[in-house]
C-alpha positions as CSV (number, residue, x, y, z in Angstrom):
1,X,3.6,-2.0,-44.0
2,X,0.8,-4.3,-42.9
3,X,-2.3,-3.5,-41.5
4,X,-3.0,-3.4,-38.2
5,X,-5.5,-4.0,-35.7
6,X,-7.5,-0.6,-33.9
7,X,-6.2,-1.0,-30.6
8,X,-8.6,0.3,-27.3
9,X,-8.1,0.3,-23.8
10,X,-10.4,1.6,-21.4
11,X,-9.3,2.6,-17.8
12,X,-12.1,2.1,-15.1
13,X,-13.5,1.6,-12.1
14,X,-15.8,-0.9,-10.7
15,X,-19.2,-0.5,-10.9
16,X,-18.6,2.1,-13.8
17,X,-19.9,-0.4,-16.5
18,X,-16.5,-1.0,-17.6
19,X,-16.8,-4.5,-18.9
20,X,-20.3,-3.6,-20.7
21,X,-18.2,-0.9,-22.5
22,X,-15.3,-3.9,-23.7
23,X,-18.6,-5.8,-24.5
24,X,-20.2,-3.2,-27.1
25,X,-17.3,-2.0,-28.4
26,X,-16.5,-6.4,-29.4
27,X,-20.0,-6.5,-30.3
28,X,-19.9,-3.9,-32.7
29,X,-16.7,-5.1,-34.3
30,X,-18.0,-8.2,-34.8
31,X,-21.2,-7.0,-36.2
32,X,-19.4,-5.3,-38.5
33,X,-17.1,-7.6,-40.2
34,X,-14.1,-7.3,-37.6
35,X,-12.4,-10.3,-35.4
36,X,-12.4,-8.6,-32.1
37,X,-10.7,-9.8,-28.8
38,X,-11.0,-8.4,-25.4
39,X,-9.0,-9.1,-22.4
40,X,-9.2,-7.3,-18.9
41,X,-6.4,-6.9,-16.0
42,X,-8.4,-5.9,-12.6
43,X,-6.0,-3.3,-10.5
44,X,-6.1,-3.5,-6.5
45,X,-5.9,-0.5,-4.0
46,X,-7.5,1.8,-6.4
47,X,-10.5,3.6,-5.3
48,X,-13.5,1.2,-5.7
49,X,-10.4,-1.1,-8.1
50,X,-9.5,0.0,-11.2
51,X,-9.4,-2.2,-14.6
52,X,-7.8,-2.1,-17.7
53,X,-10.3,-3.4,-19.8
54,X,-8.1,-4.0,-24.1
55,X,-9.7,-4.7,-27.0
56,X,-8.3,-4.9,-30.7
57,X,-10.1,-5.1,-33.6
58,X,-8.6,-6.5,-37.0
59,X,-10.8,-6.5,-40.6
60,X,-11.9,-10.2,-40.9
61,X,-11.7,-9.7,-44.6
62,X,-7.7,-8.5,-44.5
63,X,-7.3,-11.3,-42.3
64,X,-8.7,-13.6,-44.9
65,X,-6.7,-12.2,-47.6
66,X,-3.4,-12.8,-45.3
67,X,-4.3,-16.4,-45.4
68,X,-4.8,-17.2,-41.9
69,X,-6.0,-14.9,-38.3
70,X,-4.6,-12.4,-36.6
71,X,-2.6,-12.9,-33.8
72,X,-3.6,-10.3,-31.4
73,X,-2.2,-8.6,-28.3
74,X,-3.2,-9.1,-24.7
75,X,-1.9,-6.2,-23.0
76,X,-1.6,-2.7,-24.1
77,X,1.7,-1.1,-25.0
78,X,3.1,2.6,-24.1
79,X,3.2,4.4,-27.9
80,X,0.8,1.9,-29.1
81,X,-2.5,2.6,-28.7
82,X,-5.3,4.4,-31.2
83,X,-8.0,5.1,-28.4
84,X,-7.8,5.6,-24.6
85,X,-11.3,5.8,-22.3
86,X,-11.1,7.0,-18.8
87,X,-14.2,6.7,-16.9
88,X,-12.9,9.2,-14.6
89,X,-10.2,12.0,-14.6
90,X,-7.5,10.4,-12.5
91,X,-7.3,7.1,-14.7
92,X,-7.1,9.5,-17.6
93,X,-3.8,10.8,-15.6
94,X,-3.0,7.4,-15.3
95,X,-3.6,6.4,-18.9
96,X,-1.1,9.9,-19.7
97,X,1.4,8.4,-16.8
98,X,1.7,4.9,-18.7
99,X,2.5,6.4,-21.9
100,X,-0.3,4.6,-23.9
101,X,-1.5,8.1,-24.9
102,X,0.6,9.8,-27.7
103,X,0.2,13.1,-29.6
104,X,1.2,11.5,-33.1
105,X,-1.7,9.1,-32.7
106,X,-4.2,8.8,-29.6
107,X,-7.7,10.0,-29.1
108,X,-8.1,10.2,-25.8
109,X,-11.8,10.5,-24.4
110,X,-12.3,11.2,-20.9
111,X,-14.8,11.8,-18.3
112,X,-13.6,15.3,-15.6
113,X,-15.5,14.3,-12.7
114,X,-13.3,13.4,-10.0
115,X,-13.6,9.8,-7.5
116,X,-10.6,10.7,-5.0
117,X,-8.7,7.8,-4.1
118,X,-7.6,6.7,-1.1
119,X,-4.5,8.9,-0.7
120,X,-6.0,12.1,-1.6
121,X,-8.3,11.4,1.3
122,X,-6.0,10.4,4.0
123,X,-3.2,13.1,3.2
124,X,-3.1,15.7,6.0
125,X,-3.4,18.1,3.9
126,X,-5.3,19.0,0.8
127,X,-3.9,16.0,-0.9
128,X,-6.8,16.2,-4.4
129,X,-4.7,16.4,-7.3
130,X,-4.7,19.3,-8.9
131,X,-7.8,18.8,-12.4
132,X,-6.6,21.9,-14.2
133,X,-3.2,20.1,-14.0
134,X,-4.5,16.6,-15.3
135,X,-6.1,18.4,-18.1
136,X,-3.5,20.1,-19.3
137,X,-1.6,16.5,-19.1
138,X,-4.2,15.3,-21.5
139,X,-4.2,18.1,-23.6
140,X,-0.2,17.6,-24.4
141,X,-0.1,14.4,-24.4
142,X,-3.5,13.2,-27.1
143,X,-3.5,13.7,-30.7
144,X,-7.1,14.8,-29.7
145,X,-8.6,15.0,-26.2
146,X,-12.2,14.8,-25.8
147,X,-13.7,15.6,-21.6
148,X,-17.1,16.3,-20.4
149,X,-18.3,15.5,-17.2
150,X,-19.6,12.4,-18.3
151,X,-20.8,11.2,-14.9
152,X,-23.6,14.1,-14.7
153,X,-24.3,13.2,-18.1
154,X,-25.4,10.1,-17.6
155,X,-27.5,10.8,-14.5
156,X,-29.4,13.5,-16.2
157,X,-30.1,10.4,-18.6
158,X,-31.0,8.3,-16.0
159,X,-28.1,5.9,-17.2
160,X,-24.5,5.0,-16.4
161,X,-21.4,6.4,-17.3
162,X,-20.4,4.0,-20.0
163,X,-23.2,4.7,-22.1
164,X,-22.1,8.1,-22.2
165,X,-18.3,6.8,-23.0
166,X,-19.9,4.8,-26.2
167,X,-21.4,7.9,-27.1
168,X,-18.5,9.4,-26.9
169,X,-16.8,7.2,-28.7
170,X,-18.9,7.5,-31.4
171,X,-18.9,11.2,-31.6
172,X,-15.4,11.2,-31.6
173,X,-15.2,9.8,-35.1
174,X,-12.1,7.7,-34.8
175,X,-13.9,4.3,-35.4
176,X,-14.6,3.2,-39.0
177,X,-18.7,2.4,-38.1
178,X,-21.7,4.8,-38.0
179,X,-23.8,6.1,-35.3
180,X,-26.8,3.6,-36.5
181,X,-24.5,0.6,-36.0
182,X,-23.3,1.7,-32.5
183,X,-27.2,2.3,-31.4
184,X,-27.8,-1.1,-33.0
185,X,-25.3,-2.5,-31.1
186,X,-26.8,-1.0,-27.4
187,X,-30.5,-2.0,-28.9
188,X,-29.4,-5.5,-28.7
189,X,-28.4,-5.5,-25.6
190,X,-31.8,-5.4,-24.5
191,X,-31.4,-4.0,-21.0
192,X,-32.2,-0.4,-19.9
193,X,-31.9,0.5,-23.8
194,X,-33.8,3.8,-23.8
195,X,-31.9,5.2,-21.1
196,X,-29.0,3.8,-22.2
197,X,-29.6,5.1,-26.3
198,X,-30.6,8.8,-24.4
199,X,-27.4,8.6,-22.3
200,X,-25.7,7.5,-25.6
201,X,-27.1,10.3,-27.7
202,X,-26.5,12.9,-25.4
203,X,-22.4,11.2,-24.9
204,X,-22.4,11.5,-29.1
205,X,-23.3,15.1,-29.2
206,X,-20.7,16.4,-26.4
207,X,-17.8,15.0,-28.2
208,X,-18.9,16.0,-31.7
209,X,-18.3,19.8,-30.4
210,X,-15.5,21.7,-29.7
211,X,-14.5,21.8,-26.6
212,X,-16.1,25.1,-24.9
213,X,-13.6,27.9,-24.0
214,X,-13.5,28.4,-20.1
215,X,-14.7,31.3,-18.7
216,X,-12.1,33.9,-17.9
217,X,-13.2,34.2,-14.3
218,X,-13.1,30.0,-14.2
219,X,-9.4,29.9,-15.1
220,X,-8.1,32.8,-12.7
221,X,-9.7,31.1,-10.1
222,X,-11.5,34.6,-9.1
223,X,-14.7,34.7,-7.4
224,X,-17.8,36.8,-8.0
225,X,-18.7,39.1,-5.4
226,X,-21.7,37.5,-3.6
227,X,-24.9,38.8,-4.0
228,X,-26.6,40.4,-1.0
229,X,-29.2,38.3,0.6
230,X,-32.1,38.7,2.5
231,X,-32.6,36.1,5.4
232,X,-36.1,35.6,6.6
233,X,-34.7,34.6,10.3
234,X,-34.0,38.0,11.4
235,X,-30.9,36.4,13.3
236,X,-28.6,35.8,10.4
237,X,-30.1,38.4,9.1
238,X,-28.5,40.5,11.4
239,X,-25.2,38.7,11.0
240,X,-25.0,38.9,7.2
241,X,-25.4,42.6,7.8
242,X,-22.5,42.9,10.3
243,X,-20.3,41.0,7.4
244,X,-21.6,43.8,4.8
245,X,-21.2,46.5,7.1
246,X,-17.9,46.1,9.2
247,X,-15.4,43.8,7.1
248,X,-13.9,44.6,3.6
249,X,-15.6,43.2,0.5
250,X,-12.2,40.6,-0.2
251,X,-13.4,38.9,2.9
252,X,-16.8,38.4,2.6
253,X,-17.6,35.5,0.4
254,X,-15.3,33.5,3.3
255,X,-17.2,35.4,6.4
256,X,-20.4,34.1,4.7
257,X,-19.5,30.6,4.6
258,X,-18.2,30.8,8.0
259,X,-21.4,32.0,9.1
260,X,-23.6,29.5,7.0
261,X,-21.0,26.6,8.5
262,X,-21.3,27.5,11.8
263,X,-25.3,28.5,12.3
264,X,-25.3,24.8,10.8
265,X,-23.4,23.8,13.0
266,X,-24.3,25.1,16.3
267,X,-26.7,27.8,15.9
268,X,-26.9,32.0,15.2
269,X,-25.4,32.8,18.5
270,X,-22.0,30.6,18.1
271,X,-21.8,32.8,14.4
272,X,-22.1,35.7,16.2
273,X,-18.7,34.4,18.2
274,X,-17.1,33.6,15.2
275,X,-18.2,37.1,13.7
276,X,-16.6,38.9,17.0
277,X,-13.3,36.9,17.2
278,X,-12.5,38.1,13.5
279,X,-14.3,41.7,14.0
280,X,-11.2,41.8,17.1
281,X,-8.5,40.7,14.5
282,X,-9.9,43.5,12.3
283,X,-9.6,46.4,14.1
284,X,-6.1,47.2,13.6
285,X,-5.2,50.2,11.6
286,X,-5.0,49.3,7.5
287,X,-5.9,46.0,8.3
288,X,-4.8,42.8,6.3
289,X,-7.4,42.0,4.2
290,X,-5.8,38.7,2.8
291,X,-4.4,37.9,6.5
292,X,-8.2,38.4,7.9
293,X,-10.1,36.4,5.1
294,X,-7.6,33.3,5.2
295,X,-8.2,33.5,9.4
296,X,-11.6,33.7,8.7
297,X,-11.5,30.9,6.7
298,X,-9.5,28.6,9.3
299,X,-11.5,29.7,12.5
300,X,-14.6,28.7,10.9
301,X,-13.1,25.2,10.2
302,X,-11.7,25.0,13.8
303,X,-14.8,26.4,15.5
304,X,-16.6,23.1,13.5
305,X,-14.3,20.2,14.8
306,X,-15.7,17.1,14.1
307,X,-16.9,15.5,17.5
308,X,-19.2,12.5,18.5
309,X,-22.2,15.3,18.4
310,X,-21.4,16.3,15.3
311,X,-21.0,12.7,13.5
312,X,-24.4,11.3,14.8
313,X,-26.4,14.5,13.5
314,X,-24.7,14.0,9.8
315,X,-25.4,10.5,9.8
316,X,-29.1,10.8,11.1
317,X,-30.0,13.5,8.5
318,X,-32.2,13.0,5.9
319,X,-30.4,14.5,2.7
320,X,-27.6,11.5,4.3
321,X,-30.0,8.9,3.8
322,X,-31.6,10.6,0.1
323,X,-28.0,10.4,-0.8
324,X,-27.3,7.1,-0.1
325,X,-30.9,5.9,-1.9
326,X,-29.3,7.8,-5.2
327,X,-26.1,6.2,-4.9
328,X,-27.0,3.0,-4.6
329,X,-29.7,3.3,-6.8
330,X,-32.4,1.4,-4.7
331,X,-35.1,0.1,-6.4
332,X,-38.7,0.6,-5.5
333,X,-39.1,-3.2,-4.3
334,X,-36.0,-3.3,-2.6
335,X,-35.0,-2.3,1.2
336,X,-31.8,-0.3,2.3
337,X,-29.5,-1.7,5.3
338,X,-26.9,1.4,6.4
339,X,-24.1,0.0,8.7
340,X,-22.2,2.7,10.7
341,X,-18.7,0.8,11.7
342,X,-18.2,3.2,15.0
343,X,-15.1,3.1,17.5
344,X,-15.8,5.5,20.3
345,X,-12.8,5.9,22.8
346,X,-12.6,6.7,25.8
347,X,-11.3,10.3,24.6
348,X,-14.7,11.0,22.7
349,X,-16.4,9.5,25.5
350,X,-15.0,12.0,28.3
351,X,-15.3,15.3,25.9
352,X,-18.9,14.3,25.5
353,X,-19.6,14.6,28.8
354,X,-19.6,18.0,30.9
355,X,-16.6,19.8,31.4
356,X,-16.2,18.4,35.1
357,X,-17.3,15.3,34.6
358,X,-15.2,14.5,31.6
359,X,-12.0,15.3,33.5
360,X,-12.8,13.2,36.8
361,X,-13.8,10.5,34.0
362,X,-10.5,10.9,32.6
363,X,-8.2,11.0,35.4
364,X,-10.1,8.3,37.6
365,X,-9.0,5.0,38.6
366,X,-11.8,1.6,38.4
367,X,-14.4,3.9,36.4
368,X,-11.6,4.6,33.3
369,X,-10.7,1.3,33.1
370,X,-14.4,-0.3,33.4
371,X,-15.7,2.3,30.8
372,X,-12.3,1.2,28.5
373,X,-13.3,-2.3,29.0
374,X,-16.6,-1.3,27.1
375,X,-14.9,0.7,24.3
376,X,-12.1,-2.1,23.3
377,X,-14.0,-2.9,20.6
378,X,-16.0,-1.3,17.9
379,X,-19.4,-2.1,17.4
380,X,-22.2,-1.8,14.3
381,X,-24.8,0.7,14.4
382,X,-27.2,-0.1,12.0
383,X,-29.0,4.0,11.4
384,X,-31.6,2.2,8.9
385,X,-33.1,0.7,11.8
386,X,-35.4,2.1,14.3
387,X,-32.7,1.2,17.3
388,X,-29.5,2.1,15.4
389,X,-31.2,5.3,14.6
390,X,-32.9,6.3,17.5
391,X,-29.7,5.8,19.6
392,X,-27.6,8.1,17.1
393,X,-30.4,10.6,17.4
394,X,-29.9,10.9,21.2
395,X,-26.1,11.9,20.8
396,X,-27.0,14.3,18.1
397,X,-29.6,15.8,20.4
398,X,-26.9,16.8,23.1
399,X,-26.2,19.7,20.7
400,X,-27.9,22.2,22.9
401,X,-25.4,21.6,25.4
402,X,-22.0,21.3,23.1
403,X,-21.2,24.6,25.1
404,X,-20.7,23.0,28.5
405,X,-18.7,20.4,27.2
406,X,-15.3,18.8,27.7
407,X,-13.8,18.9,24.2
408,X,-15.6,22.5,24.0
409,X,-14.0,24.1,26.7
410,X,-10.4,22.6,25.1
411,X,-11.2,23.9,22.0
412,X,-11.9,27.3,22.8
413,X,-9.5,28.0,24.8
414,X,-7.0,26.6,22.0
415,X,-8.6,28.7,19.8
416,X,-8.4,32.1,21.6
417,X,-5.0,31.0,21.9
418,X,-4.5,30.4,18.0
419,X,-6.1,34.2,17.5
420,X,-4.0,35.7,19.7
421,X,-0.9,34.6,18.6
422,X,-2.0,35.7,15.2
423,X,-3.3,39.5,16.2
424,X,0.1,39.5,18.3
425,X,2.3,38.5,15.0
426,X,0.3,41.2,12.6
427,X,2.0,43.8,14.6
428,X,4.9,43.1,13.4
429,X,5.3,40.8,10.6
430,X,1.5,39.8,9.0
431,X,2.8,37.2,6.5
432,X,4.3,35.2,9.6
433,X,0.8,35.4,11.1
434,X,-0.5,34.3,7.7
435,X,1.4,31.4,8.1
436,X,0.2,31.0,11.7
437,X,-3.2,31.5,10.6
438,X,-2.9,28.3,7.8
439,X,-1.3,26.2,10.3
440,X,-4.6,25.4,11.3
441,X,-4.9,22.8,8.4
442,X,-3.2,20.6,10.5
443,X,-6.1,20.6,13.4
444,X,-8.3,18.6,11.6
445,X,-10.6,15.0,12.3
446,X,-10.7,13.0,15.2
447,X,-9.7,10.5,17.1
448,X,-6.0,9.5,16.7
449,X,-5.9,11.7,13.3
450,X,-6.8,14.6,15.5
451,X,-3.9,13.5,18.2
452,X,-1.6,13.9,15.8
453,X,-2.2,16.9,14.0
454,X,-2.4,18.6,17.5
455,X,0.6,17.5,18.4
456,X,2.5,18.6,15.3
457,X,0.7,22.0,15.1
458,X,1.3,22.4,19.3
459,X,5.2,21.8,18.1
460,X,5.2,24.4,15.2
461,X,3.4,27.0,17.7
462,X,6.3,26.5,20.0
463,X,8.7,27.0,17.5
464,X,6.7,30.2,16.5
465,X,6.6,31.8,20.2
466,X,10.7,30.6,20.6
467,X,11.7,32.4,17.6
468,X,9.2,35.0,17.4
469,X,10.3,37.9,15.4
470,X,13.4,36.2,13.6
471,X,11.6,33.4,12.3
472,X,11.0,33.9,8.9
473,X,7.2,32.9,6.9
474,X,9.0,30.8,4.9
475,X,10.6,28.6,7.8
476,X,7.2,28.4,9.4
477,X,6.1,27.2,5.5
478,X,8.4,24.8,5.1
479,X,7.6,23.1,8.8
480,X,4.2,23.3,8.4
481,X,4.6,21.1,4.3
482,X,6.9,19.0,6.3
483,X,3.9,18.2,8.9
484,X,1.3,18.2,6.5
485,X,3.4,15.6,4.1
486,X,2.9,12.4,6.5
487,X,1.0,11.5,8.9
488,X,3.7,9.8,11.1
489,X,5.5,13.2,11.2
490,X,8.7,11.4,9.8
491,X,9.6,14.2,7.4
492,X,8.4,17.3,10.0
493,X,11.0,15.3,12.8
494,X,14.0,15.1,10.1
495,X,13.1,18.8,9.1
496,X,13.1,19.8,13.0
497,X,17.0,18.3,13.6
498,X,18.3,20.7,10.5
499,X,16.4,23.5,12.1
500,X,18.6,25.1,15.2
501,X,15.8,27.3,16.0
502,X,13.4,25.0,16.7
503,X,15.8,21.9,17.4
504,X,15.0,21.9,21.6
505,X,11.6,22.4,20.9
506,X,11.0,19.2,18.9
């Protein structure tokens, strides 16, 4: 048989140093007494756009014994590939999904952190794919699988991630050159080398280890117990002692993020609501401890709906703007311009506004249509300026007086609604009100997103209250996957028409 070139793609994203990678790895070939070729395909629709960056490396001296060069591929094949690297877990799946990782042959290094792409965001649902799954992917599909979060490697290193991946790489042992040839090969570069040769070093000694067993508690997904705190505002520290002292220890890690959520939110006195609507659903006789800790976990998402307050005070805070700085990566002699593309409506207009006022607003003639007029079109708020700021500031000021609020006084009374329904259901059937309680996931954003997640959640309660007893949790299930599955509620409408239960409902 002849010999044949090492043949490496590398699946990334911008901005990942993707391209620098295809460079070294060419570089070092070459360096090394290897013809080396490199070709890249850029990918649309992907995250920040993902790139398949291919390089093949032949021995110039077999090539000279053959009489002539190497005629070498452009494009990887499925089957044919000695070395995948995935700057991020996804494109790894992706790499798995395109069959250029094989178990008879591929080494497949990859980073685990996670960049969700556009889909996982949008989906109504919890749309993140599943890492454990993608793992195991890799693991059954590679000859050898190498993963690290490579991402927190290489900020530790004050780096980027494909220094790391060269490390890697290197550490991986599948390349016929030493560790002195690929440093050589990042010293010539002559840009950030130290940080790059640190990130490097640190990528080398990951993948020359086994890969660490996972703890036993990691891969049952069980959570410790948390540990009792000690509050110096004597406010929550009253409310962490209510959760200690009158709900069962499977609910409390959830009560305590409620509370954390919620004083963040609004402030000790809106926790102590949430704490008293769950303490009502808990006072039933052998109470539901699974039931109570999933409501608990729901009410404290609904009782934090995203409204115009609650978007200007996370884009005015300071651990915002830190986090931006880091992700960027400003430089000391550089200055930062934020941008906030903002679309009020008329809708998030009138539930600013106080109770009253936002219904006259609403259902009034001339002043509707002049304050519509306004709000056709979107407009830029620029928060790294005084102005932009300032004016973002104001709206996340009117938090002292959410309470008296339009979209407050809607919510709450949806939500004493939502409870009651569920205490009502426990009576007699608690995994039905289980699945009433998780039906919440479909409340959830703003704005038109918001509409219709109401809308397909106000249909599935109906169908709840018409059936009541005979429906069965599973029904409720299936409606509530068919709702969650698009956001046009295609699937949940189809689903409705086989259901005769629910059919004059819908």
């Amino acid at each position: 048989m002849s010999a044949q070139p090492i043949k490496i793609a590398i699946l990334a994203m911008g901005g990942e140093g993707g391209g620098v990678l295809a460079d070294w790895i060419v570089q070092l070939g070459e360096a090394n007494g290897y013809i080396a070729q490199t070709t890249s395909v850029p990918g649309v629709a992907q995250r920040t756009g993902a790139t398949i960056y291919y390089v093949e490396l032949y021995p110039r001296a077999q090539a000279e014994r053959d009489g002539g060069k190497p005629v070498l591929a452009l494009m990887p094949l499925p089957g044919d590939v000695d070395v995948v690297l995935a700057s991020e877990l996804m494109e790894a799946g992706r790499g798995v999904q395109r069959g250029l990782v094989t178990p008879d042959r591929t080494t497949l290094i990859a980073s685990t952190h996670r960049v969700y792409s556009i889909t996982e965001k949008t989906a109504m649902g919890d749309g993140r794919a599943d890492p454990r799954s993608l793992l195991a992917h890799g693991e059954s599909a590679a000859k050898r699988f190498v993963h690290f979060d490579m991402e927190q490697v290489a900020e530790e290193n004050g780096s980027v991630i494909s220094a790391v991946l060269f490390g890697a790489l290197a550490g991986a042992g599948v390349l016929p050159f030493s560790r002195a040839r690929f440093e050589a090969t990042v010293e010539r570069g002559g840009v950030g080398v130290k940080s790059s040769l640190r990130a490097f070093a640190a990528g080398f000694e990951r993948a020359a280890q086994p890969i660490a067993a996972v703890p036993e508690a990691a891969a049952t997904g069980d959570e410790p117990a948390p540990a009792r705190q000690a509050p110096r505002d004597p406010q929550v520290r009253a409310l962490l002692a209510r959760v200690y002292d009158d709900f069962p220890p499977a609910a409390r890690t959830i009560l305590i993020e409620g509370l954390r959520r919620l004083i963040d939110y609004q402030d000790p006195a809106y926790a102590a609501l949430y704490l008293d609507r769950l303490a009502r659903q808990g006072s039933r006789p052998a109470v539901d401890e699974g039931l109570l800790a999933e409501t608990g976990r729901y009410l404290a998402l609904w009782m934090s709906y995203e409204d115009t307050i609650r978007v200007a005070d996370l884009k005015t805070r300071a651990s915002r703007f830190d986090r931006v700085v880091a992700e960027v990566k400003v430089q000391g002699d550089q200055l930062l311009a934020i941008n906030e593309f903002m679309h009020p409506r008329l809708e998030e207009i009138c539930d600013t506004l106080p109770a009253a006022l936002g219904r006259w607003l609403a259902s009034s003639g001339a002043p509707r249509r002049l304050v519509e007029r306004f709000t056709r079109k979107g407009r830029v708020v620029a928060t790294s300026s005084l102005g932009g700021f300032l004016l973002l500031y104001l709206v996340a000021g009117l938090k002292r007086w959410r309470r008296g609020t339009l979209r407050f006084a809607v919510e709450n009374a949806r939500i004493e609604q939502w409870l009651a329904r569920i205490e009502a259901t426990a009576k007699f059937n608690p995994q039905l009100a289980l699945e009433i309680a998780q039906c919440q996931r479909l409340v959830k954003g703003y704005g038109d997103t918001h509409e219709r997640g109401w809308a397909n959640f106000a249909i599935l309660m109906a169908a709840a209250d018409q059936a009541g007893a005979t429906m069965a949790p599973a029904t409720l299930r299936e409606l509530r996957e068919a709702a969650l599955a698009d956001e046009h509620g295609d699937k949940l409408r189809a689903l409705l028409a086989r259901q005769p239960v629910v059919k004059e409902t819908a």
